[in-house]
N, C-alpha and C positions, 0 to 999 in steps of 0.2 A: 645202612651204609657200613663196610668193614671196616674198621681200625685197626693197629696193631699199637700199641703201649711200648715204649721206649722210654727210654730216662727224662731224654728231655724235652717229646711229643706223642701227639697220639696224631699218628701217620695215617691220613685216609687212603686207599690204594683201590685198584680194581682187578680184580683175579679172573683170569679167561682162559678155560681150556685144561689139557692135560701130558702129561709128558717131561720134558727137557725144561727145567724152567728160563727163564727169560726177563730181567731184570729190568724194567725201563725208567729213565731219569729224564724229565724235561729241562725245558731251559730256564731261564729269571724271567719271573712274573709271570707266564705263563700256569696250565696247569698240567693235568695229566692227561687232557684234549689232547695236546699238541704231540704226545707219542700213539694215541691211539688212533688219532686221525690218521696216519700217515703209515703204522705197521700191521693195524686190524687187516685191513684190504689183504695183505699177504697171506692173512692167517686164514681167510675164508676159504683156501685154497690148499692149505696143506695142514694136516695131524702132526699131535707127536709132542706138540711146544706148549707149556705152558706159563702165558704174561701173566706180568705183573706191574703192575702200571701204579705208581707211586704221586701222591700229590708232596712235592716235597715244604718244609715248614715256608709257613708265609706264603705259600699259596694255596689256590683249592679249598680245599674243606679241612685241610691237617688243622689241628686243636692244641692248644696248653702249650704253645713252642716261646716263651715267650724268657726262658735263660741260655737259647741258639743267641750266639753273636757272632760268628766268621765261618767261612766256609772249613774249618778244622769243624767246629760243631757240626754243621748241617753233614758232613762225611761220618763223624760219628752215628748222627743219628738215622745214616743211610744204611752202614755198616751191622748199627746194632737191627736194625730191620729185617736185611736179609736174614740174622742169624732166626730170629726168633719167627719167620714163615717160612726160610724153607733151609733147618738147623744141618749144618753140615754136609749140605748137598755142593755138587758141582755145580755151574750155571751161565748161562750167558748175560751178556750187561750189553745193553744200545745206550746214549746219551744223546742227548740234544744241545748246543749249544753250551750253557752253564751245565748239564748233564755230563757233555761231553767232557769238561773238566775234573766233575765227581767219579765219574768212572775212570779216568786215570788216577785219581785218589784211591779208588778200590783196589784196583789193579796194582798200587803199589802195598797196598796193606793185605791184599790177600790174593795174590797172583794164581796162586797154585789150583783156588777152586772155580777161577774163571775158563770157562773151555772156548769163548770167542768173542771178540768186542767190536761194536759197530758205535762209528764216532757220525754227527750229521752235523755239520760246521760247527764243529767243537770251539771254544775256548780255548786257544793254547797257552797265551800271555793275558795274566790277569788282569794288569796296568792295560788298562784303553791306552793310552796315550803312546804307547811301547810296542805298539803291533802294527805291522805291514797291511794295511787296508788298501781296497782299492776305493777310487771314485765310484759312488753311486751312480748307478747310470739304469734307467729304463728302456728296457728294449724292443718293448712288444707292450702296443697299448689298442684296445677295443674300443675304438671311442662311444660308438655308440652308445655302450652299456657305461663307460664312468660319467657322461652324462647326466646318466640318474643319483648318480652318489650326492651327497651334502659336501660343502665347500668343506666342513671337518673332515668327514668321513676318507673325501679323497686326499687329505692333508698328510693322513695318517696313511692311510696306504700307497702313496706313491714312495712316500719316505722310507718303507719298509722291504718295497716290493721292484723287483724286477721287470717283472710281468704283469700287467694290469688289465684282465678280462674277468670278465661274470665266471668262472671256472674259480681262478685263484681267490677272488672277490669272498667267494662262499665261502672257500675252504677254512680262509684267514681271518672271517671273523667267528667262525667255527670253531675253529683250533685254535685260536691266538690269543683275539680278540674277549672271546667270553671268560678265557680264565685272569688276562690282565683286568679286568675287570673288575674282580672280588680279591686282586691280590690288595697284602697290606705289605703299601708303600714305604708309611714307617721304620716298618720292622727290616723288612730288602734294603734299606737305605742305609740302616743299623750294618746288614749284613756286608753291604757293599762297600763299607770303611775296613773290612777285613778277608778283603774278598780273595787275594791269595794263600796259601794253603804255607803253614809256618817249618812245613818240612818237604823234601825235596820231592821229586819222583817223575818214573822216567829214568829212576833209575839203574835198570837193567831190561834186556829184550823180553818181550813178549810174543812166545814163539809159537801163540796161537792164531788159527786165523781172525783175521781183522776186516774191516772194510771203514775208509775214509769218505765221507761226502766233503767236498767242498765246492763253494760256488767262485766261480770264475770272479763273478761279480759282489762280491758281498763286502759288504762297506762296514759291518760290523766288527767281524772276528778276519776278515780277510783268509786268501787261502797256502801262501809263503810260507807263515810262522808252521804251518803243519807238516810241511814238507822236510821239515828239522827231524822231524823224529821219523822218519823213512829206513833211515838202518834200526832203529827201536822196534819194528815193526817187521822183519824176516817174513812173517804168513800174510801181507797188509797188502791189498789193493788200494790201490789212493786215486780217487776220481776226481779230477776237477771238472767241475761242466759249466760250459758256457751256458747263455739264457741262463744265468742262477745267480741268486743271492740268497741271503741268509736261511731266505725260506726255499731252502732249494726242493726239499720233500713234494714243496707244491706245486714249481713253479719245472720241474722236470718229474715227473711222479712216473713216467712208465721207466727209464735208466735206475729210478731210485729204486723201483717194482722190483724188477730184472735183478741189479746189482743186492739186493736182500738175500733174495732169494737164492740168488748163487754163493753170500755169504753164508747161508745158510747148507746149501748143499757140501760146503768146504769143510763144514762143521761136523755133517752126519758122516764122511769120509773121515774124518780123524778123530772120531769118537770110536768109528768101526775098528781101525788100525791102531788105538792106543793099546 
């Protein structure tokens, strides 16, 4: 398994491919599933990009993280990362959720070597209590297949999920599921008392292409607070889609295919014309 040595972890990640690199950051408690399930599929399809898919501390299989206490740390030790595998290169960042908040962390400490950022119902406000959420509501349910689920099993995924058939079922204990699993709750709990970032940012445009997921539906991070940074964002598609909540990657997966992809193509045009 690869590691990469940082100050204050030893970062497990997974390297795929060759080209452009491609930064990826998951959500809280999840691992490094929850990016590869959802932007691998894109990649089987086109050259050129090469992921990087991070288990960030306190999840996954990252090691020795155990002087991280706030998300100023876990950005550090995001930061010092990139430097030391891929040392003064240009690159793109996607985030997930708490990802999606890291990477505007990145974005403000080092704008210049980002060439495009993909947000997938980012974190905008770090305060739960502070953000414009919608009502949970499920939209689309298979009954026949949640049937088969345990009274736990479906406890947990109706609470989480929009969409409720054998499709998303898979996907989300796949991608979600397995890495909440082995995260240490402790230590996120540590992190989640300092879970805003103690300096500002967002603070000036980023006038590379972008792409925003949000779900119409999602009761977590909701999709309002995101629509604030809409002038921050000049090169920025901003999606909101109905049928979606938090897990929108799964729960709209060919929009999410498409809308990559085309973020992607916005990228090889203004890489060509810088």
């Amino acid at each position: 398994m690869p590691y990469c040595k940082v100050r204050q972890a030893d970062i497990h990640y997974k390297d795929f491919g060759e080209g452009i690199p491609i930064i990826m950051l998951h959500g809280y408690s999840p691992d490094h599933r929850l990016m590869t399930g959802c932007m691998e599929p894109v990649f089987s399809k086109r050259d050129g990009w090469r992921r990087i898919y991070i288990d960030l501390p306190g999840m996954g299989v990252t090691k020795n993280y155990s002087d991280i206490s706030s998300s100023d740390d876990m950005l550090d030790a995001v930061l010092e990362f990139i430097q030391a595998i891929i040392p003064n290169q240009s690159y793109l960042i996607a985030g997930e959720s708490y990802g999606g908040y890291l990477t505007r962390g990145v974005i403000q400490k080092q704008k210049e070597k980002v060439l495009g950022a993909a947000f997938i119902c980012p974190v905008i406000i770090p305060s739960a209590e502070k953000r414009t959420v919608e009502k949970h509501k499920i939209l689309n349910i298979e009954k026949s297949f949640i049937e088969k689920l345990s009274k736990e099993e479906l406890k947990g995924f109706s609470s989480n999920n929009v969409v409720l058939d054998a499709y998303t079922w898979l996907r989300y204990n796949q991608e979600i599921l397995s890495g909440c699993e082995i995260a240490d709750e402790k230590f996120l709990d540590k992190v989640q008392s300092k879970y805003g970032f103690t300096f500002e940012i967002d603070q000036s445009d980023f006038d590379k292409p972008s792409v925003f997921f949000l779900g119409r539906q999602d009761a977590t991070v909701g999709f309002k607070d995101a629509l604030d940074l809409i002038n921050k964002h000049p090169r920025g598609t901003f999606a909101i889609l109905d049928k979606a909540g938090h897990n929108l990657q799964m729960e709209q997966p060919q929009i999410f295919n498409s809308l990559i992809n085309e973020w992607l193509d916005r990228i090889e045009v203004s890489i060509k014309h810088s």
